[in-house]
C-alpha positions as CSV (number, residue, x, y, z in Angstrom):
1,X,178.4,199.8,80.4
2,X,174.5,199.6,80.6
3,X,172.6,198.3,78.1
4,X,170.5,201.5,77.8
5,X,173.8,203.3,77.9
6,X,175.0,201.0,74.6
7,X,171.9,202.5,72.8
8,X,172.5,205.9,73.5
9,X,175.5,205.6,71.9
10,X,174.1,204.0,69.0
11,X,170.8,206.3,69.0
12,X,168.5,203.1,69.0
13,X,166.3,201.9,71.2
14,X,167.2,199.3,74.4
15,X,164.7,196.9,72.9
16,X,165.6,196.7,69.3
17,X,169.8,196.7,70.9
18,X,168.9,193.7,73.0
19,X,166.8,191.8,70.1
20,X,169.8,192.0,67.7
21,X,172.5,190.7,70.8
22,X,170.0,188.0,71.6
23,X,169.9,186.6,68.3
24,X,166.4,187.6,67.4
25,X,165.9,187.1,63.5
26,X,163.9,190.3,62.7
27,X,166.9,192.9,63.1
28,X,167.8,194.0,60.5
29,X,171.5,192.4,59.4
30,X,173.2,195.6,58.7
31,X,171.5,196.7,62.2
32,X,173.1,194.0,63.8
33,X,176.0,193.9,62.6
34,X,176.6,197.4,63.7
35,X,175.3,196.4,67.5
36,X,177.2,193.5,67.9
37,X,180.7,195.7,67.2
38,X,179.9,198.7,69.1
39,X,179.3,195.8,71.8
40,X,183.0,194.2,71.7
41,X,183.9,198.0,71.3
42,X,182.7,199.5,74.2
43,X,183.6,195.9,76.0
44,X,179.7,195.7,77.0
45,X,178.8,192.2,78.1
46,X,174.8,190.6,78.7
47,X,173.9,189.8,81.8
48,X,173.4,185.8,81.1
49,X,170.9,185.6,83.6
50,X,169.1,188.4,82.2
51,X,169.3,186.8,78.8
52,X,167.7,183.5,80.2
53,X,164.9,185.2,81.3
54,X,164.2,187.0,78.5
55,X,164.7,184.5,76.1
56,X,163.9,181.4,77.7
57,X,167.1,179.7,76.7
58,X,169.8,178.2,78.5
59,X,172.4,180.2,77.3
60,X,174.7,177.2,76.8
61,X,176.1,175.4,74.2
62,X,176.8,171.4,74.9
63,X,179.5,169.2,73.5
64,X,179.0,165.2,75.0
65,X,182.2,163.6,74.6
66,X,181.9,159.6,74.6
67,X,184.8,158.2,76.3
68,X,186.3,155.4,75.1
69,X,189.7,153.2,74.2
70,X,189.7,156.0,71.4
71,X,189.0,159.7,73.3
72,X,188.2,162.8,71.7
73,X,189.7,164.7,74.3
74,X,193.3,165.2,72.7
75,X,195.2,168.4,71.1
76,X,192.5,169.1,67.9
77,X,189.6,168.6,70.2
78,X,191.1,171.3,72.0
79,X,192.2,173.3,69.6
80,X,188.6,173.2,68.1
81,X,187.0,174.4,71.5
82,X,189.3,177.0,71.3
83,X,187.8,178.4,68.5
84,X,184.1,178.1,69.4
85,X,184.5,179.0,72.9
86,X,185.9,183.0,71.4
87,X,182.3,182.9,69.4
88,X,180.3,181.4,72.7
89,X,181.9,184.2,74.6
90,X,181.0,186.6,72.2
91,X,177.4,186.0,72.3
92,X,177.0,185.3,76.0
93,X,177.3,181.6,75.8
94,X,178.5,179.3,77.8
95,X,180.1,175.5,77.1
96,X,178.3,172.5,78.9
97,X,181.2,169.8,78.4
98,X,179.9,166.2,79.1
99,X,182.8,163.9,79.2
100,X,181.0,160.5,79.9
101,X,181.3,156.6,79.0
102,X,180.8,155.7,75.5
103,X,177.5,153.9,76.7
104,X,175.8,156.6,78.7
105,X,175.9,158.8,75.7
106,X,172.7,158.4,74.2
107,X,170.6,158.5,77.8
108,X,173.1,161.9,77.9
109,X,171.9,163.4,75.1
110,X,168.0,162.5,76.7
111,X,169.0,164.1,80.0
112,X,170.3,167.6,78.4
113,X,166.8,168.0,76.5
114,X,164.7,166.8,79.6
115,X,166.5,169.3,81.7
116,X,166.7,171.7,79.0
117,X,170.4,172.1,80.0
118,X,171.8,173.4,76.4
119,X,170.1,175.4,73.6
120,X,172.0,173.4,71.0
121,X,174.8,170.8,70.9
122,X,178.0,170.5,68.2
123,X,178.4,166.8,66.9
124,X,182.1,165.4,66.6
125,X,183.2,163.0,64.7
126,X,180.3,161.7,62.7
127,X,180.8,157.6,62.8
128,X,179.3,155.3,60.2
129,X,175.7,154.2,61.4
130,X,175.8,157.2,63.9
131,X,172.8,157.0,65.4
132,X,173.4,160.7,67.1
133,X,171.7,162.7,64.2
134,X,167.9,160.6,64.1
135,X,167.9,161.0,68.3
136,X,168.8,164.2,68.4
137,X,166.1,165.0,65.9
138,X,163.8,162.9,67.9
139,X,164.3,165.6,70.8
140,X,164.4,168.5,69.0
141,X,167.6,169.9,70.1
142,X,169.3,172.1,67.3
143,X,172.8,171.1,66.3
144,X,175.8,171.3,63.8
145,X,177.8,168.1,62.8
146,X,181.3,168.7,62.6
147,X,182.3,166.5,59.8
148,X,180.3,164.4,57.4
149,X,179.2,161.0,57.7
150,X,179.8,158.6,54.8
151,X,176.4,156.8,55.3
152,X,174.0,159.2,55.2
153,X,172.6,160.5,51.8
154,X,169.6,161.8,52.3
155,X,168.0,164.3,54.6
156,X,171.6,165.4,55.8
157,X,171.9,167.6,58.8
158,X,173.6,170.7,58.7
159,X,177.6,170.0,58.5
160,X,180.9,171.9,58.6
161,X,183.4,169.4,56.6
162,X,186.7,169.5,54.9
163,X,186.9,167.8,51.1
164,X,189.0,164.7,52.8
165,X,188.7,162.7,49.5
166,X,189.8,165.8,47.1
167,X,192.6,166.3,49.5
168,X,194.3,163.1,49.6
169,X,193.6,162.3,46.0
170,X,195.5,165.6,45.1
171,X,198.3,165.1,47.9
172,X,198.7,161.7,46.2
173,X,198.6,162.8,42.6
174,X,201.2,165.0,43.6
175,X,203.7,162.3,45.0
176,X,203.1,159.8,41.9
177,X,203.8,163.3,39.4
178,X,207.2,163.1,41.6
179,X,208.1,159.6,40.5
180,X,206.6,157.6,43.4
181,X,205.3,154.0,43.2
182,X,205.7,153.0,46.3
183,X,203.2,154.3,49.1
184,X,201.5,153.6,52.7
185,X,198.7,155.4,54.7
186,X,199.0,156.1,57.9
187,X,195.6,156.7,58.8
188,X,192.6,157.5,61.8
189,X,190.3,154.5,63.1
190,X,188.2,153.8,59.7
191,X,184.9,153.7,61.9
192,X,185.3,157.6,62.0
193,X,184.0,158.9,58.5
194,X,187.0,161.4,57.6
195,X,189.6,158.4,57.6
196,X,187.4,156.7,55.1
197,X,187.1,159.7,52.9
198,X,191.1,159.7,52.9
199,X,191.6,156.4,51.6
200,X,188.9,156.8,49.0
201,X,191.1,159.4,47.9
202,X,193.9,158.2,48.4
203,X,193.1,154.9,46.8
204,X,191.7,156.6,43.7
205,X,194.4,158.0,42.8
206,X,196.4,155.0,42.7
207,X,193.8,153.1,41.1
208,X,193.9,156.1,37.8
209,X,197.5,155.5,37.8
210,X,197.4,151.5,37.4
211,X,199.2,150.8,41.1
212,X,197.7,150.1,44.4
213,X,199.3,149.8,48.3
214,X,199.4,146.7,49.9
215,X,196.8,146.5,52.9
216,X,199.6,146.3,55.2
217,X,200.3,149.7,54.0
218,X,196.9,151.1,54.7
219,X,197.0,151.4,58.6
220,X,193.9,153.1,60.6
221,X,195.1,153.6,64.2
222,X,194.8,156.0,66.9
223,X,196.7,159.3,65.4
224,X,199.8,158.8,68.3
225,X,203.6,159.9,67.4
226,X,204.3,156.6,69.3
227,X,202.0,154.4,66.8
228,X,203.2,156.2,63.9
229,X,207.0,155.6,65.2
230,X,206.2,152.0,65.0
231,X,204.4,151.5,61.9
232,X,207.0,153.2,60.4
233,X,210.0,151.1,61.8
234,X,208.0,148.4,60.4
235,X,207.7,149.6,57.2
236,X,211.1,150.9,56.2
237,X,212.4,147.3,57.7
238,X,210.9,145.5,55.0
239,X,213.0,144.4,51.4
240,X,211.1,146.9,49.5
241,X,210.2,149.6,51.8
242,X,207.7,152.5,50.6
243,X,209.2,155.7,49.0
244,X,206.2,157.8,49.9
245,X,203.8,157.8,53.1
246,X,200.4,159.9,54.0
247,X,199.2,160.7,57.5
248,X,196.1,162.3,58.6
249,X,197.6,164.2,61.7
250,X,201.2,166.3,61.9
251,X,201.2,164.7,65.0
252,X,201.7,161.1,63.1
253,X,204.2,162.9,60.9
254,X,206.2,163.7,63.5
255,X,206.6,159.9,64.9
256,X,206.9,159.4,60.7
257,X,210.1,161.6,60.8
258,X,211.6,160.7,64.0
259,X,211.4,156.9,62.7
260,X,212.9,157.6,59.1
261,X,216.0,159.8,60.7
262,X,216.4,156.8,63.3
263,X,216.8,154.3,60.3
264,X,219.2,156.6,59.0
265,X,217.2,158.1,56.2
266,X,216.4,161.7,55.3
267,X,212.9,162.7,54.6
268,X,212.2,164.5,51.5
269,X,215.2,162.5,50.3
270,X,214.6,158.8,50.9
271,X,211.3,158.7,51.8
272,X,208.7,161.6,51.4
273,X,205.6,162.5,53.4
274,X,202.7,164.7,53.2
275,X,200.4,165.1,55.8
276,X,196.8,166.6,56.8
277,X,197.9,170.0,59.1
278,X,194.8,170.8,61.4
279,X,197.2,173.8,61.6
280,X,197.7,173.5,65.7
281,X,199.0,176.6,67.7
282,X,201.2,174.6,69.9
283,X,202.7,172.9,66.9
284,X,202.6,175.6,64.0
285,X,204.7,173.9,60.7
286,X,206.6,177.2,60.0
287,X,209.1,178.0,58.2
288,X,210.1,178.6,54.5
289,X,210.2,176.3,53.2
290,X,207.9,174.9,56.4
291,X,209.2,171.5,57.6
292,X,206.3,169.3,56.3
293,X,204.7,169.4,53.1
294,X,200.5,169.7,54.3
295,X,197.3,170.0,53.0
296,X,196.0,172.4,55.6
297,X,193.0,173.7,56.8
298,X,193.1,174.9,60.6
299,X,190.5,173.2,63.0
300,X,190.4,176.0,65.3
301,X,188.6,178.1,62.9
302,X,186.5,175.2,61.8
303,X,185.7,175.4,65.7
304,X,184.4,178.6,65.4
305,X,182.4,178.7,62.3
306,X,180.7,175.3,63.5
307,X,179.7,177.5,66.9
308,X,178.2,180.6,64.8
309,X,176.4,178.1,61.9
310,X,175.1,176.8,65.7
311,X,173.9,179.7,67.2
312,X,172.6,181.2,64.0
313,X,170.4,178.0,63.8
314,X,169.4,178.1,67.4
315,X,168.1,181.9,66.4
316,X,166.5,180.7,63.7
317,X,168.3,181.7,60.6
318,X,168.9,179.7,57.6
319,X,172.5,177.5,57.7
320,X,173.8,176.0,54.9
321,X,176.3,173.0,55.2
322,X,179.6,173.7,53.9
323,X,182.6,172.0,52.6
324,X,185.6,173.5,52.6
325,X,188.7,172.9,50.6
326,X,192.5,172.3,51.9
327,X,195.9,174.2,51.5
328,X,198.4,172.7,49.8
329,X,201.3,173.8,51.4
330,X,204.9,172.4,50.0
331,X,207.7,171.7,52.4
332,X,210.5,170.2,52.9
333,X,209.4,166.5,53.8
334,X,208.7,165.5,49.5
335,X,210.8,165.3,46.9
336,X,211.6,163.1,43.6
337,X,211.5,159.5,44.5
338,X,214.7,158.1,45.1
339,X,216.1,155.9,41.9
340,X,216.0,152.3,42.4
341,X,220.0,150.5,42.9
C-alpha cells in the first residue's frame, strides 16, 4: 500500500497522513491516533529513506553499550530491546547498537552526533557520577534514561524508573511480618544506582524494626546463578545461617534455590526468598501458586515505553519521567520463619 492509497482510505490528505506517521507535533492526537492504526491495519510501512529526506533525521535510534568486566549485554538487556525494537519498528526506526570498550564510550557518544548517525539515544544503567547525561546535553542529542541515578537532584533528565527502594522496603516488611530476623541481600554491583536504591530499602526496613544484616550479608555482585550458588553455600554454612534472603534478579534466585536444596533445605520452609522478577519470557515464574515469591514489573515493557517517551521527545512533545511501582506477587519460595531448636 501507497501512501496516497492509505489516505484514500482514511479521506485525508497525503500530506497531513505523512505529518502525523512522521511524528510531526501539529496533528491533531485523535488524528493521529486514527493514522497510525489504519497503518499497522492495512500493514502500510514508510519508505525510511523517504522519511530521511523528508525529515532530515536519521531514522535510528542508538543504544552504546560500554563493555566491560560487568556487560550489559545479558538476558534483561535483551529482553528490553525486545520491547523497544516492536515500537522502533512501528514508527520506521531502526536500532544503531554500539557495543564498544568502556573507555571509548564518551568519544562514541561524540562520533554519533558528529555524524549525525542517531536521532536520539536510550541511557542504561544510570551509574553514580554518570557523566553520560551533562555530555549528551552538551551535544544536543535527545535521550531517555532508563533508570534513575541516585546523585542527581536537580535538573533531572527525563527517566523511566521502577520504585527500587518502596519495593524492597515492602518485600522486607513482608518477611519480618512472617517472623524473620535473620536476613542477607544478594545484590547488583552498588556503582549501578538501582542496587543502591535496594539496600536503602531494604535497610530501612530493618532499621524501623530495631535489627540490621551483617555486611557480610549485603553482597553486590554480578547478578550470575553461579555467584548466587556460592554466596549462598557460604551463607547457609555458617552457625547461624540467615532465614530470609533478597535478590535483585530471578536469575540469582535460581542459583539461591539450587544452593539451599543442595544443603538439604527447602525453600519456603527453611529459608525463604523473595526476589525482583524483570518478568523474562525465556524464564516466566508461572504457576499457582508461581515458584518464587517477586515483586515484579516486566523490563520488556519498560523497553518499550522508554522507546515511545524517546521518540515522542525527538518529535517534540512534552515527556514526563515516570516511576513505576512493582507487583507483589506471593509464591511458593516464603513462608513463616522456621522456629529456633
Amino acid at each position: 500500500m501507497t501512501l496516497k492509497e492509505l489516505a484514500e482510505r482514511l479521506g485525508l490528505s497525503p500530506t497531513t497522513v505523512s505529518r502525523a506517521l512522521n511524528g510531526y507535533p501539529e496533528v491533531n492526537a485523535d488524528t493521529r491516533a486514527r493514522i497510525v492504526a489504519a497503518a499497522r491495519e492495512y500493514g502500510y510501512r514508510a519508505n525510511t529513506m523517504a522519511r530521511k529526506l523528508a525529515t532530515g533525521r536519521s531514522m535510528a535510534i542508538g543504544h552504546v553499550i560500554p563493555l566491560s568486566a560487568h556487560q550489559m549485554i545479558n538476558p534483561i538487556f535483551a529482553e528490553f530491546m525486545a520491547g523497544a525494537s516492536e515500537i522502533y519498528s512501528s514508527e520506521g526506526y531502526e536500532t544503531l547498537l554500539s557495543a564498544v570498550p568502556q573507555a571509548n564510550e564518551v568519544q562514541t557518544y561524540r562520533e554519533l552526533a558528529r555524524r549525525r548517525s542517531v536521532d536520539g539515544l536510550i541511557v542504561h544503567t544510570p551509574r553514580l557520577d554518570d557523566p553520560r547525561v551533562d555530555l549528551l546535553r552538551e551535544l544536543g542529542l535527545p535521550f531517555v534514561v532508563h533508570g534513575r541515578s541516585v546523585d542527581i537532584d536537580e535538573d533531572r533528565p527525563v527517566y523511566l524508573d521502577i520504585n527500587n527502594r518502596r519495593s524492597f522496603e515492602f518485600a522486607t516488611n513482608y518477611l519480618i511480618e512472617l517472623g524473620h530476623r535473620r536476613f542477607a541481600l544478594l545484590n547488583g554491583i552498588e556503582t549501578i544506582s538501582f542496587a543502591r536504591r535496594r539496600r536503602f530499602g531494604f535497610e530501612q526496613a530493618l532499621d524501623a524494626q530495631g535489627l540490621r544484616a551483617p555486611a557480610s550479608r549485603m553482597v553486590n555482585m554480578e547478578m550470575t546463578e553461579t555467584n548466587a550458588y556460592d554466596v549462598t553455600c557460604a551463607w547457609l554454612r555458617e552457625p547461624q545461617p540467615p532465614t530470609a534472603i533478597l535478590t535483585s534478579s530471578t536469575i540469582s534466585a535460581l542459583g539461591v534455590a539450587r544452593a539451599v536444596r543442595d544443603a538439604g533445605l527447602e525453600l519456603g520452609v527453611d529459608v525463604s526468598l523473595i526476589s525482583h522478577d524483570d518478568d523474562l519470557s525465556f524464564m516466566a515464574n508461572e504457576g499457582d501458586p508461581p515458584p518464587f515469591t517477586v515483586q515484579r514489573s516486566s523490563v520488556r515493557d519498560a523497553g518499550a515505553k522508554c522507546a515511545r517517551m524517546l521518540i515522542d521527545h525527538i518529535a517534540g512533545k512534552k515527556v514526563s519521567s515516570e516511576i513505576w511501582d512493582c507487583e507483589f506477587i506471593e509464591g511458593r519460595s516464603t513462608g513463616p520463619a522456621p522456629k529456633e531448636t
